[in-house]
C-alpha positions, -999 to 999 in steps of 0.1 A, spaced: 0 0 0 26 24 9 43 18 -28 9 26 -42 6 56 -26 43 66 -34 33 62 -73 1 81 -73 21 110 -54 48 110 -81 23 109 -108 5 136 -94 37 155 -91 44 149 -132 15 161 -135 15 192 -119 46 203 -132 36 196 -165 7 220 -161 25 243 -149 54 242 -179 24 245 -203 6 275 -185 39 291 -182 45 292 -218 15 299 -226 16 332 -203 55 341 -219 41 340 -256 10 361 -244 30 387 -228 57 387 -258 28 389 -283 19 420 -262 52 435 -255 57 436 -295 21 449 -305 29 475 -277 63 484 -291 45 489 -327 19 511 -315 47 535 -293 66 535 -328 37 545 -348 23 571 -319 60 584 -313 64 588 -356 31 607 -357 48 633 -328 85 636 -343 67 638 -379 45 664 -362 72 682 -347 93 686 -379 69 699 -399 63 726 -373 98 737 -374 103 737 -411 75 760 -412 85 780 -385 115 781 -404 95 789 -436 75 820 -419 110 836 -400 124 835 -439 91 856 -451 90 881 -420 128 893 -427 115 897 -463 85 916 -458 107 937 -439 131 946 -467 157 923 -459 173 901 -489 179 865 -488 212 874 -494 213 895 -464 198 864 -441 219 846 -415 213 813 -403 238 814 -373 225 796 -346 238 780 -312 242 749 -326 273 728 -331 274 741 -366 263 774 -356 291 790 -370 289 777 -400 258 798 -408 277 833 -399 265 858 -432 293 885 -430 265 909 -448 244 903 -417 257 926 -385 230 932 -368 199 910 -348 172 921 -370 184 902 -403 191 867 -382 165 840 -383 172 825 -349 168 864 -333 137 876 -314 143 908 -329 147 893 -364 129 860 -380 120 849 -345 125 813 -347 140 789 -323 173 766 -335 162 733 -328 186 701 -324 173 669 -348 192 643 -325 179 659 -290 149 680 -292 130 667 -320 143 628 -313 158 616 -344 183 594 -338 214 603 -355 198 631 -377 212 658 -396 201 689 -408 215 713 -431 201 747 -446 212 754 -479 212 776 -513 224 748 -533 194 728 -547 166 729 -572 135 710 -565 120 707 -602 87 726 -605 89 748 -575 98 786 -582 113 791 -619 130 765 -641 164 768 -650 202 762 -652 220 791 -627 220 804 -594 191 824 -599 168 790 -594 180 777 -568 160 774 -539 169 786 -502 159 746 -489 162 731 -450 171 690 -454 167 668 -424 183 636 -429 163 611 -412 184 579 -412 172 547 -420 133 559 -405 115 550 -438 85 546 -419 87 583 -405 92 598 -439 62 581 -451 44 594 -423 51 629 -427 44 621 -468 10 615 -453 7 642 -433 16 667 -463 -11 648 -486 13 632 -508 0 600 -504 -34 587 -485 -17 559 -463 20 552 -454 37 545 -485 71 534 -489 88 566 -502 103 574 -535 136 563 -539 161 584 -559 201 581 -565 209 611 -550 235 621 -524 222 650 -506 249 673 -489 257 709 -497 273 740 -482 258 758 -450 237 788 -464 257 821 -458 242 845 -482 253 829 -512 235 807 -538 250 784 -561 236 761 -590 251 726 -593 234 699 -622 237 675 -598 218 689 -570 186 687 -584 152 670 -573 136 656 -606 109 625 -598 71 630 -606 58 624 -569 84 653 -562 81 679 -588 65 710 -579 61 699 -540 81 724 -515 80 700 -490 84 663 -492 103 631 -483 123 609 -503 148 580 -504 185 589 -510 206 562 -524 245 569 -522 274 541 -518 251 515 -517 233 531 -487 198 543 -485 186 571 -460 153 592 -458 161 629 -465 131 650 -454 133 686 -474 113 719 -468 116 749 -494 120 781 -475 122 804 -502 109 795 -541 133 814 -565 
């Protein structure tokens, strides 16, 4: 009898830990299944505030650029410095005083913002300059006069960003993968100076005539999402 009872109390034992295997597993690939549908949606809430976010300083951007005009003040006569890293860079020596610098109070009134740590873009870029044509926007054609005064935000490999703000700007209905061009998007920090180069031109039919847009940028063998925003049509 006391062998008996011995075997039932082992079997019972198998049992329960068999049970409890099973329920475990089935609670770990319930809670994974979770953790990734709740990593998804942060992604796709924290794209719809950093695509938000962008667009708001490009056209903040955008209006500062329009303000110093209205007030007399050339292109030509803009500066760019900021407190940046590459602040610097942006020094126009034709601009002296506050009222002709976009990141001034007394001037365009807009605030520099950092790509990397205030709007969240991992290892973003961003770069202001006078030497690209975006086909379609302002006049068509081969000099300096053309060229348009443009802000690009490289946005890394975040395709799903770019098509978000694509979305947002009523390029597309849904998130699309973006247009994907052979381009390799740099150029020289805008001090006062534009310059036309036949190779920094943006020429695709989802593109042309659009002052704001994002795109694919193929280079080396490497893809990454360059974000643009026209701040002056010439």
């Amino acid at each position: 009898m006391i062998a008996k009872n011995h075997k039932n109390q082992a079997g019972n034992v198998f049992f329960l830990v068999m049970v409890a295997v099973l329920l475990f597993g089935a609670l770990m690939f319930t809670f994974s299944r979770g953790a990734r549908q709740g990593t998804d949606t942060m992604t796709d809430r924290r794209a719809d505030v950093v695509a938000s976010d962008l667009l708001n300083y490009a056209q903040r951007l955008e209006r500062a650029v329009s303000r110093l005009q209205q007030r007399g003040i050339s292109e030509s006569d803009m500066s760019f410095e900021h407190s940046g890293d590459d602040g610097d860079d942006y020094e126009n020596t034709d601009c002296t005083v506050a009222r002709c610098r976009i990141f001034s109070e007394s001037g365009g009134g807009a605030r520099y913002r950092d790509i990397t740590s205030e709007l969240a873009i991992s290892g973003g870029t961003q770069i202001i300059t006078g030497e690209w044509r975006i086909e379609g926007v302002g006049e068509d054609c081969a000099d300096d006069r053309c060229v348009e005064l443009t802000l690009f935000v490289n946005l890394g490999d975040n395709a799903r960003l770019c098509g978000r703000l694509n979305q947002m700007l009523r390029i597309t209905d849904t998130i699309e993968t973006p247009t994907v061009l052979t381009l390799n998007v740099t150029g020289a920090p805008f001090t006062g100076a534009f310059s036309h180069n036949p190779s920094r031109v943006i020429n695709h039919a989802t593109l042309n005539g659009r002052t704001a847009a994002c795109f694919g940028a193929t280079h080396d063998d490497e893809t990454s999402y360059i974000f643009y925003n026209v701040l002056l049509p010439r």
